[in-house]
C-alpha positions as CSV (number, residue, x, y, z in Angstrom):
1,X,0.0,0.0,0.0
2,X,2.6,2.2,0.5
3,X,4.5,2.0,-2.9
4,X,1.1,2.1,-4.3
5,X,0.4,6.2,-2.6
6,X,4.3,7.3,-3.1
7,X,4.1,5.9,-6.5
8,X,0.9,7.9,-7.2
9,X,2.2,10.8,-5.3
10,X,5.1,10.6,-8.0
11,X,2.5,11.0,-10.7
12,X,1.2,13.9,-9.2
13,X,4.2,16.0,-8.6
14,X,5.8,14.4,-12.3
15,X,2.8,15.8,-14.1
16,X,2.7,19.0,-12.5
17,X,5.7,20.0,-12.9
18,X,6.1,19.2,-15.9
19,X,3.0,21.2,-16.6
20,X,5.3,24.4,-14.8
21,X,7.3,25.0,-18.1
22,X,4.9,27.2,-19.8
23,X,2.6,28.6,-16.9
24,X,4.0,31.9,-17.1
25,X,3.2,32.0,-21.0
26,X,-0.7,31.2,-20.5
27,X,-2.5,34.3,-21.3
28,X,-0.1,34.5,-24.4
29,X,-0.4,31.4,-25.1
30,X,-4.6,31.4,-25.2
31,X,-4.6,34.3,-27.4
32,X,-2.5,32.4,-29.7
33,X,-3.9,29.0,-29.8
34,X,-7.5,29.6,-29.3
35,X,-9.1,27.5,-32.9
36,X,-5.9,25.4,-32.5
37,X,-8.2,22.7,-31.0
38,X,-10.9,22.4,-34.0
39,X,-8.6,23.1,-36.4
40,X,-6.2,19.9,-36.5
41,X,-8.5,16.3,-35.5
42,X,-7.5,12.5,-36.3
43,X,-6.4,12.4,-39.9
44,X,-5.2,16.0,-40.2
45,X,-1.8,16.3,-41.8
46,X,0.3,18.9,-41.1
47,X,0.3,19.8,-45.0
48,X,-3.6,19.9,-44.9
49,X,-3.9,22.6,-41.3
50,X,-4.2,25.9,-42.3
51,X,-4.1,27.4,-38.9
52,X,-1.0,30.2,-39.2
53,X,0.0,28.7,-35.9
54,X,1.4,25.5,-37.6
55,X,1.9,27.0,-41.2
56,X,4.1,29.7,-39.9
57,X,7.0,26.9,-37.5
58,X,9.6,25.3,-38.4
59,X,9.7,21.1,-39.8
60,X,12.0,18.4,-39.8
61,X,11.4,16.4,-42.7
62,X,13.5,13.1,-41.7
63,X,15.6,12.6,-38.7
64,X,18.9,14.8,-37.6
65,X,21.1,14.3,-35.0
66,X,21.7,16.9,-32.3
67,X,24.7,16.9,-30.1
68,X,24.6,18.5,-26.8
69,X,27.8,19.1,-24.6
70,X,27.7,19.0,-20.9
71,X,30.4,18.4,-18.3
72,X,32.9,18.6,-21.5
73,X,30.9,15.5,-22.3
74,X,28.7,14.4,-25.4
75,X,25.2,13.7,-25.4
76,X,24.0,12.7,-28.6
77,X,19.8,12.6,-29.5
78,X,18.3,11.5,-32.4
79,X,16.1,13.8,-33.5
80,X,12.8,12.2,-35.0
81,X,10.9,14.3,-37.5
82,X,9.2,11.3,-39.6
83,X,7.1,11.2,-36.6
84,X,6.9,14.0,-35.0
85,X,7.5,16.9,-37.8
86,X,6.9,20.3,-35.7
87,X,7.8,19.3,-32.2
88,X,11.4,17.8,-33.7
89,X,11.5,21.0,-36.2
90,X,11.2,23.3,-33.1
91,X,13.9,21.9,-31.6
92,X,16.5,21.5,-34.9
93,X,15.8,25.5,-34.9
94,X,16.4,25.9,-31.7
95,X,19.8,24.5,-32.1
96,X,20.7,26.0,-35.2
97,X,20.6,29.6,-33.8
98,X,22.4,28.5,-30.7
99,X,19.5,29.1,-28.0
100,X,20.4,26.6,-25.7
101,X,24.2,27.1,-25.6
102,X,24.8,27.9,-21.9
103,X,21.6,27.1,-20.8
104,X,21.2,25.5,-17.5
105,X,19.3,22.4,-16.6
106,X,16.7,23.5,-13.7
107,X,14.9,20.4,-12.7
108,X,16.3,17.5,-11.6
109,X,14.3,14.5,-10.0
110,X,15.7,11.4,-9.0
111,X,13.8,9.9,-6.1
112,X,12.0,8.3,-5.1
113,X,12.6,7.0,-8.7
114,X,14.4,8.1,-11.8
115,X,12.3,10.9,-13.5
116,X,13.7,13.5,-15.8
117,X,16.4,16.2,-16.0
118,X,14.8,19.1,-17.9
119,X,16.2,22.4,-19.1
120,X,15.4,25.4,-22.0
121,X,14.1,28.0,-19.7
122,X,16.2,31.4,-21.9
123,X,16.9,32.9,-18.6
124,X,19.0,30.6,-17.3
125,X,21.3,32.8,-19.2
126,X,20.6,35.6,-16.6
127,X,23.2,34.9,-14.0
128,X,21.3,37.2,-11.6
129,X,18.3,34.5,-12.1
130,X,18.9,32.0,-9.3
131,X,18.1,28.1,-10.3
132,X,14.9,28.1,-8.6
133,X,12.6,30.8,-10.4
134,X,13.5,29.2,-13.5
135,X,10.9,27.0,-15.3
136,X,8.6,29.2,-17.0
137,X,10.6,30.6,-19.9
138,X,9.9,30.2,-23.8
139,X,11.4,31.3,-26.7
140,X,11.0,34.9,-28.2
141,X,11.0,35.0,-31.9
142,X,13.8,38.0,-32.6
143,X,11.8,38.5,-36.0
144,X,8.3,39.2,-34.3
145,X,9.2,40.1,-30.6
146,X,6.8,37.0,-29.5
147,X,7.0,34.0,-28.0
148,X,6.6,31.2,-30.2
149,X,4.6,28.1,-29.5
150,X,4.1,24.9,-31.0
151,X,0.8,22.8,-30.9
152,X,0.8,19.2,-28.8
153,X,1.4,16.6,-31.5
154,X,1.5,13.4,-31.0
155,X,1.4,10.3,-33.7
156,X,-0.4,7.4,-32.5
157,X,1.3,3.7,-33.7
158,X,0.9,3.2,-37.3
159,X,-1.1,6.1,-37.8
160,X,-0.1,7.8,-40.9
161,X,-0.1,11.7,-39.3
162,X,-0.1,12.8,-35.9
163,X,-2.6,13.8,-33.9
164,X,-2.7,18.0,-33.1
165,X,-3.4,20.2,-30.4
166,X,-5.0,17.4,-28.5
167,X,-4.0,14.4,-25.7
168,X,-4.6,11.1,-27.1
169,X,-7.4,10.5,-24.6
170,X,-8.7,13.7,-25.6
171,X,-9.1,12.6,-29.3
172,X,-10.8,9.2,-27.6
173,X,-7.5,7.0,-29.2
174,X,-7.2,4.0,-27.3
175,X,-3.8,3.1,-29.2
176,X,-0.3,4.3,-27.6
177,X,1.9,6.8,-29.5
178,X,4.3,5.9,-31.9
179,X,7.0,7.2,-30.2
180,X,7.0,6.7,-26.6
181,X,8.5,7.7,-23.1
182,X,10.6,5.1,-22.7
183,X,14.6,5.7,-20.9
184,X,16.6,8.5,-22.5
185,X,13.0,9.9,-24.6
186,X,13.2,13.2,-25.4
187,X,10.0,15.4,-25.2
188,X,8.8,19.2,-24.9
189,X,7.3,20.3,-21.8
190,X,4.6,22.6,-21.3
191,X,1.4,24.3,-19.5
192,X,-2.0,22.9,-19.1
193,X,-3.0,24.0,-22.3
194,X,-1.8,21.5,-24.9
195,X,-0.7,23.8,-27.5
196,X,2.1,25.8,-25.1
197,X,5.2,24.3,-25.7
198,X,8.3,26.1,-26.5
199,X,11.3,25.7,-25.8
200,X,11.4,24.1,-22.3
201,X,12.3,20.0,-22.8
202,X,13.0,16.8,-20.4
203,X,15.0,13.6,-21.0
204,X,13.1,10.7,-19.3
205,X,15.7,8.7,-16.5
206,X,13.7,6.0,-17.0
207,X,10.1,4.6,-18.7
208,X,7.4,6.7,-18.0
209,X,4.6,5.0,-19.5
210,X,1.7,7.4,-17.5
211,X,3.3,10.2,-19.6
212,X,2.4,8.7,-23.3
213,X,-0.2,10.9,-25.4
214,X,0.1,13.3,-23.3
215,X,3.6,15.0,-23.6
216,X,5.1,15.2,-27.1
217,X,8.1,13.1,-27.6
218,X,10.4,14.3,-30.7
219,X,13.6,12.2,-30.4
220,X,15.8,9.6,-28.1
221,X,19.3,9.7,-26.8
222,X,21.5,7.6,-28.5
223,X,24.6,7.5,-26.6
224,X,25.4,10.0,-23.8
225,X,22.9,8.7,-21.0
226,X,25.8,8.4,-18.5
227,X,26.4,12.0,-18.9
228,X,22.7,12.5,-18.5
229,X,22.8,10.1,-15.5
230,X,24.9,12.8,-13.6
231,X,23.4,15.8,-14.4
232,X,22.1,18.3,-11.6
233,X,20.8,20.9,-10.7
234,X,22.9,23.9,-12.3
235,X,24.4,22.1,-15.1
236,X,24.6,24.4,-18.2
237,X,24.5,22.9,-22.0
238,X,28.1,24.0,-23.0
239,X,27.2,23.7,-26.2
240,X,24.3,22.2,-28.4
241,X,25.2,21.5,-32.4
242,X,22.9,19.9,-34.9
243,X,25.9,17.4,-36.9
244,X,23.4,15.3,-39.5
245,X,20.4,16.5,-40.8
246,X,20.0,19.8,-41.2
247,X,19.1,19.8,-44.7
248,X,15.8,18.3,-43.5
249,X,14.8,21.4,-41.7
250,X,12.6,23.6,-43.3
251,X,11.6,26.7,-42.3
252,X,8.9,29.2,-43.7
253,X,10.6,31.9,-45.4
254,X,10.3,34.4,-42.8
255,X,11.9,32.1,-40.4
256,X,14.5,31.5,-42.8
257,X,15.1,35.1,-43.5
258,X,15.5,36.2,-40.0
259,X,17.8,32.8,-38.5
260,X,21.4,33.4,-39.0
């Protein structure tokens, strides 16, 4: 009985703070995203939404590999954008103009069972930002002074497009995502609201099963999960490098325009 309450306790604090990354962003975030919902259902394509929210971000076409450098050590993610074309097109971006160099890692949970190490919060490049206010950061577009979101999306197995703006249990789909939290996962935090995602992301310790269709997995580390093992609290990505696959980012051509 009592692994059974601290287990469910561990859900509870898990999903909340995960749900911590984009609080701060809400009201932006609703003003945003408000047709997001009824715009993309089961059997949308991300060709076929015309909402400007998803027409205007970034896509990986295809995988890339991302390298990011902590401790002086590598960690190296595959970067999944057959499956998961925005979330894993957010994140290529991301790289590619150097955001998360010398950002810090903020949350850390280990007991009472392996969790996630999560970082992307832009002010931990503040040095007058201490550790703990961090968490509800996103990215600011230079180009229109915003912050940029991406909708959920998640692809359930051997669907042929993912499912937007929406949980899988919210889109009443019984199947389990195609790309799932299993150890070293990579996945976007975010708010409440599904569609609030930025730039905030977590690298699951271990399986995290109660976390599939719900949080948006884009990728999987590949080798580097010792390094990951032994990050805390504090730890600043030295550097972060996308080394294959860049070609198979595409960006509209205002992105493209305004990125370096």
């Amino acid at each position: 009985m009592q692994v059974i309450v601290r287990r469910w306790f561990l859900v509870v604090v898990v999903i909340v703070g995960l749900s911590l990354g984009a609080c701060s962003s809400l009201k932006v975030a609703s003003k945003n995203t408000t047709d997001s919902s009824t715009v993309a259902t089961t059997g949308t394509s991300v060709a076929q939404v015309t909402n400007p929210q998803i027409s205007s971000l970034p896509q990986l076409e295809g995988k890339a590999t991302v390298v990011l450098t902590v401790k002086d050590a590598p960690i190296t993610i595959e970067v999944d954008g057959t499956n998961a074309p925005i979330t894993a097109g957010n994140f290529v971006d991301l790289v590619d103009r150097g955001f998360y160099n010398g950002l810090v890692f903020h949350r850390v949970v280990r007991e009472p069972q392996p969790f996630v190490v999560q970082g992307g919060d832009p002010q931990g490049k503040d040095p007058n930002v201490p550790v703990e206010r961090l968490g509800t950061g996103s990215f600011t577009d230079p180009k229109t002074g915003q912050p940029r979101y991406i909708p959920l999306e998640i692809k359930p197995k051997d669907a042929e497009v993912p499912i937007y703006s929406k949980t899988l249990e919210q889109a009443g789909i019984s199947v389990p995502p195609q790309l799932q939290h299993t150890r070293g996962a990579v996945a976007m935090a975010r708010s409440s609201m599904p569609d609030s995602a930025s730039s905030q992301f977590y690298i699951a310790l271990s399986d995290l099963p109660f976390l599939d269709g719900n949080y948006a997995v884009f990728g999987y580390v590949k080798n580097g999960m010792d390094v990951v093992d032994n990050i805390q609290v504090g730890d600043r990505i030295e550097s972060a490098e996308v080394t294959q696959g860049l070609e198979n980012l595409k960006r509209p051509e205002s992105e493209a325009e305004a990125s370096p």
